[in-house]
N, C-alpha and C positions, 0 to 999 in steps of 0.2 A: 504494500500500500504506500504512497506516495500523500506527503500531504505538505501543503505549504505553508507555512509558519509565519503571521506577518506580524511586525511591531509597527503600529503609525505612530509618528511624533507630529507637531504642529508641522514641520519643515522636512522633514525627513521619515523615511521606511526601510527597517531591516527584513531580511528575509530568510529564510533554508526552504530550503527541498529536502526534505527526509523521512526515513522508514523507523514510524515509530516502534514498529518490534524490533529491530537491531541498533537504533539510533545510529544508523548509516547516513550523514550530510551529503548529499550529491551536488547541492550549489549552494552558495550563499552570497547575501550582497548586501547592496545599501545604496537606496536612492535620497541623495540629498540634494540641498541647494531648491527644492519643491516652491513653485510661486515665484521663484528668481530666475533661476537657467535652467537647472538640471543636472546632475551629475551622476552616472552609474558604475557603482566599483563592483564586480561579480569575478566569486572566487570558485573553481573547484578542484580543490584539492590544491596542490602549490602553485596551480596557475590564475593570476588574477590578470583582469582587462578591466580597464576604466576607459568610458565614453561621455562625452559630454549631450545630454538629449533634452530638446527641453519640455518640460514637465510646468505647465502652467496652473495642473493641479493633481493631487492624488491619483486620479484616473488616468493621465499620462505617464504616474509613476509604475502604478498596477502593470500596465500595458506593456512598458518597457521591460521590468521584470520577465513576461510573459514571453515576449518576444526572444529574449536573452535566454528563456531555460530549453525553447525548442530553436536556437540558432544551430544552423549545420557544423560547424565549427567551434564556436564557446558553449553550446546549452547541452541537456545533458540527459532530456527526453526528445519524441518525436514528435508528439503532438500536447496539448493542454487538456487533451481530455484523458490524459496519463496520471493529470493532479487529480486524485481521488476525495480530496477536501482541502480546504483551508483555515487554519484555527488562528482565529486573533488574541492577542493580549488585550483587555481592557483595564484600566487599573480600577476604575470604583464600579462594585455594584450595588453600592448603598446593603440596602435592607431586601432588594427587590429580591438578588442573587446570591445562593448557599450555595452554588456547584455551578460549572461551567454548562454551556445549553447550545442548540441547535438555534442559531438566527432565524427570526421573523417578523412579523409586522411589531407586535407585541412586545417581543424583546428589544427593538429598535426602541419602540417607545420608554421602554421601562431604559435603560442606556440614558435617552435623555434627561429624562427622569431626573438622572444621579448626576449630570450634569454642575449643578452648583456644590457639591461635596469634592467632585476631580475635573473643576473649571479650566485647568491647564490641558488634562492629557483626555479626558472622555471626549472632547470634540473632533479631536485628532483622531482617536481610534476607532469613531463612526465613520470619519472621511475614510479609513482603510476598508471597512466593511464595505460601504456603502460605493467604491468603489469600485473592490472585489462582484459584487452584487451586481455590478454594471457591466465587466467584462466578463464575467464567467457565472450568469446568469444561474446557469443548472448546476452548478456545483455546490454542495453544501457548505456552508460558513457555521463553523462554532466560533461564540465569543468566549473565552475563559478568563475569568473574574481574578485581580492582586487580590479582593478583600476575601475571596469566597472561601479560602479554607479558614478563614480564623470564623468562621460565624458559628462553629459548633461553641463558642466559649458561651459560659453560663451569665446569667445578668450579673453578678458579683462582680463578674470579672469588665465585661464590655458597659454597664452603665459608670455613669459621671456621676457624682454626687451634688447635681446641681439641683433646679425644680424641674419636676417629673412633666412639667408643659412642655418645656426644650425638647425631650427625647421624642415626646408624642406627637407635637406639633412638628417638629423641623428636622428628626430623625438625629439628633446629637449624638452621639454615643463612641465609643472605642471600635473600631472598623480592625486595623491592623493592613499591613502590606505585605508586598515580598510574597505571597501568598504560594505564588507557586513557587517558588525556590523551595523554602517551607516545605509542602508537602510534597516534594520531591525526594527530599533528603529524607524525612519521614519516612517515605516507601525504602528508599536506599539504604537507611538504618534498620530497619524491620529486618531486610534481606541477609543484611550483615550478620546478624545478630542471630540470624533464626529466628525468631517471633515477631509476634503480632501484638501481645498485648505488655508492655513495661513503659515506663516512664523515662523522658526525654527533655533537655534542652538544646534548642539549636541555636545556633548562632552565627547570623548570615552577617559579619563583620566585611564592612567595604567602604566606599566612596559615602554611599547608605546602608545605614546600619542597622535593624533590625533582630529580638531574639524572639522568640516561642517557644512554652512550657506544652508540653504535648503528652499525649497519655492516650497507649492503643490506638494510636495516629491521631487523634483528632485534637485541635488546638483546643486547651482551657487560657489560655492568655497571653499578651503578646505587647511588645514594647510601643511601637507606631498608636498613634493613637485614630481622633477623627482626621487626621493629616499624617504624613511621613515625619512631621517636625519632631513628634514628641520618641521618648524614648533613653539612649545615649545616646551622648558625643559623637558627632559624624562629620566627614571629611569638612563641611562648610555648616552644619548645622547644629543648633546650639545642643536639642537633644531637651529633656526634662526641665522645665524654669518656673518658678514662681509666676504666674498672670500678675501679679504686682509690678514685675520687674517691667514690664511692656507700657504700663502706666507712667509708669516713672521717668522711662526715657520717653517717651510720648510728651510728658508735660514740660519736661526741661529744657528740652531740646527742638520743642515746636517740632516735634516731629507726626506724621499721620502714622496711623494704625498699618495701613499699608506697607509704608517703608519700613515699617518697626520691625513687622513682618518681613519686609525683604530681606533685611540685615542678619535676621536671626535662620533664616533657609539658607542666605547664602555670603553670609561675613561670619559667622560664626564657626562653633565646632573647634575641630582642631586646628583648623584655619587662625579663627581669633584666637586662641590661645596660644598661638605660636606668632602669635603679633604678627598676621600676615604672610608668613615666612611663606608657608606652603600648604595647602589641605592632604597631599599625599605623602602616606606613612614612610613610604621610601626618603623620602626629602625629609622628614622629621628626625629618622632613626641615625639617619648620617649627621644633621645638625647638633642633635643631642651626642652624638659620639663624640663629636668637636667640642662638647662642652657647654652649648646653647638651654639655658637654663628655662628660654619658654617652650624649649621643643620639649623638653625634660617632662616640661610639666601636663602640656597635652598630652604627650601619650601615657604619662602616669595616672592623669585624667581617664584615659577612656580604658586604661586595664582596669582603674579601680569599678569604675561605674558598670562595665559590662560582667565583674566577677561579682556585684553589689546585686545586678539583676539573678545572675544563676544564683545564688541565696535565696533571695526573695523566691523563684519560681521552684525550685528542692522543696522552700517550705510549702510552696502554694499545693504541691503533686503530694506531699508528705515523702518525700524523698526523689530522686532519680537514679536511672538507672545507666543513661548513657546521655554522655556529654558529645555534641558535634560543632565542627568549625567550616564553617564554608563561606563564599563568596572570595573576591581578590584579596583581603588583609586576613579574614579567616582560612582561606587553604594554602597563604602562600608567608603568611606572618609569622615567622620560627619564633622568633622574640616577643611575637605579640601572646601568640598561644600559651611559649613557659609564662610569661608574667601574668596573667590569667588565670591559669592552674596554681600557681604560686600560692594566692588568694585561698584556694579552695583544699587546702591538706585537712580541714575541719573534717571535710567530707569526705575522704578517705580518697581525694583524687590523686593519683601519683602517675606523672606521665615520664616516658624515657626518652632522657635528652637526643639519643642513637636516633630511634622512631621518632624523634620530629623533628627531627633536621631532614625535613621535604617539602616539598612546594607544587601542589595542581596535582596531587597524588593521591588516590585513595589509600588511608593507613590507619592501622590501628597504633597509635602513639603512647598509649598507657600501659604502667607496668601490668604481667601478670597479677599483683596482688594486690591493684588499685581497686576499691569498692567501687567505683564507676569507671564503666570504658570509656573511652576517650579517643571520636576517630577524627580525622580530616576527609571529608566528602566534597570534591568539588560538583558545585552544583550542575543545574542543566533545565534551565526554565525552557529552551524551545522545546527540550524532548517533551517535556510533562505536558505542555498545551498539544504538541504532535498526540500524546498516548490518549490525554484526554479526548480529545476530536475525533481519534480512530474510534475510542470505545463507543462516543453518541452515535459515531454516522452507522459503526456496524451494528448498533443495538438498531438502530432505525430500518433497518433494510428488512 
């Protein structure tokens, strides 16, 4: 089965062609520069070709794609009705969405729906649908939901303790992200492990940062809140803050809500606490080796707070059973990971320096006699929207 994998951004669309029982990539690209010129990078396998085409909207970008995967030369089927489905990313699906679904009239609507909860990225991922929708008419579209795996968490866990009108009226509540990363790695640790049913914290540590307490797969709770903002310390973003603190610099600084907002998505994190230096960990681990006492302290920052989270969620589960690391700082952060674990000897975590000195490797990194394993899973969000898409379209047939 072949299915095509699309991410829309306002400006840009990523893509694969792949087989989601082997997670075989047969092509991959990326149309950006969308509404300006156009540009198309398409890779398969070590060979890449970039063309400049221009794409004065999504539907142009689709098309290109298209044209690209059944090219005599660069593409890598013969025809487009070889693509057996197409599964999109959406990031919010509010309340509407618990599981990924087969596109329709209905589902379009309920998308816009959740519009003012993911104002940036759901307008953009309807223009990929709906694009899709336009040139490959008869092909089935799955959307799969960022928020849809965290909605098994209990109210404890997803309501605010603000008045009960917010949630009812305007849908306020703890949403979570990263969702399919999350329940990828879920599936991937399950396998690992042998079982189905033990307790879990994952920790998708990156650019954005994201953890989940998990239990017999299903999320009870998760850092991201009704935004990516809240949480920890992330590459630019501040991560967990007092709502006072936004008031505050609001009034003294004549500043709007908006900006205040801006600052804190993207001047923050480990960015601002490295006084600007850099948001990537790379760049901080080397400044701080040099002796730079704010890179010191960002990253001392974001081990404490992400080993401050696996506490809190141990106790939420009444214990765990297996610790995981994934995303770019989590499968590839040797340093990050010991100082992390460090934190956690309470818990009987004990990981070997040997086994984690690796990077983009699946490993088991904890000693034998550590009370919780401890692996590095790098992730794989196209595959899980690929797995999920195959399973609606062939349950559907």
């Amino acid at each position: 089965m072949n299915v095509l994998v699309i991410n829309a951004g306002s400006s840009s669309l990523k893509y694969q062609l792949m087989n989601p029982e082997t997670g075989d990539v047969a092509a991959k690209g990326l149309c950006e520069r969308i509404y300006i010129d156009g540009r198309l990078t398409h890779k398969v396998g070590d060979n890449k070709v970039e063309k400049d085409i221009p794409m004065p909207t999504h539907s142009e970008a689709i098309q290109a794609v298209l044209e690209i995967l059944v090219d005599p030369v660069d593409g890598v089927i013969k025809s487009v009705d070889e693509i057996d489905a197409v599964g999109h990313r959406v990031l919010h699906g509010g309340m509407e969405f618990s599981d990924s679904c087969i596109v329709n009239d209905d589902v379009i609507k309920a998308i816009k729906k959740c519009i003012p909860l993911g104002p940036l990225h759901n307008p953009a991922n309807l223009m990929g649908i709906e694009a899709c929708q336009a040139v490959m008419p008869k092909t089935p579209q799955v959307a799969v939901f960022d928020t849809a795996f965290h909605m098994t968490m209990p109210p404890k866990a997803y309501r605010y303790a603000i008045p009960t009108e917010y949630y009812e009226n305007d849908d306020i509540r703890r949403y979570g992200f990263h969702g399919t990363s999350h329940k990828y790695i879920a599936r991937r640790a399950a396998a690992l492990v042998g079982k189905t049913e033990f307790k879990m914290v994952n920790c998708h540590l990156g650019n954005g940062s994201s953890m989940s307490a998990i239990k017999d797969g299903k999320c009870m709770d998760t850092t991201m809140g009704l935004s990516p903002l809240a949480g920890v310390p992330m590459g630019t973003r501040s991560g967990d803050i007092d709502a006072c603190v936004v008031q505050f610099i609001c009034n003294k600084y004549g500043m709007s809500v908006d900006d205040c907002l801006t600052m804190l998505n993207k001047k923050s994190g480990v960015l601002g606490l490295s006084d600007g230096l850099s948001s990537d960990f790379r760049d901080l681990e080397a400044a701080a080796g040099e002796g730079n006492e704010a890179c010191k302290l960002a990253l001392q920052k974001f081990y404490y707070e992400v080993a401050k989270y696996v506490g809190a969620y141990a106790a939420a589960l009444n214990g765990i059973d297996v610790l995981t690391f994934t995303a770019g700082v989590g499968e590839n952060g040797i340093t990050t990971r010991q100082a992390i674990c460090d934190y956690l000897g309470f818990m009987g975590v004990k990981i070997d320096p040997e086994k984690n000195n690796v990077r983009g490797k699946e490993t088991l990194i904890s000693t034998p006699d550590s009370k919780v394993q401890v692996w590095v899973i790098p992730t794989n969000e196209e595959l899980m929207i690929a797995q999920d898409t195959a399973e609606l379209v062939n349950a559907a047939k």
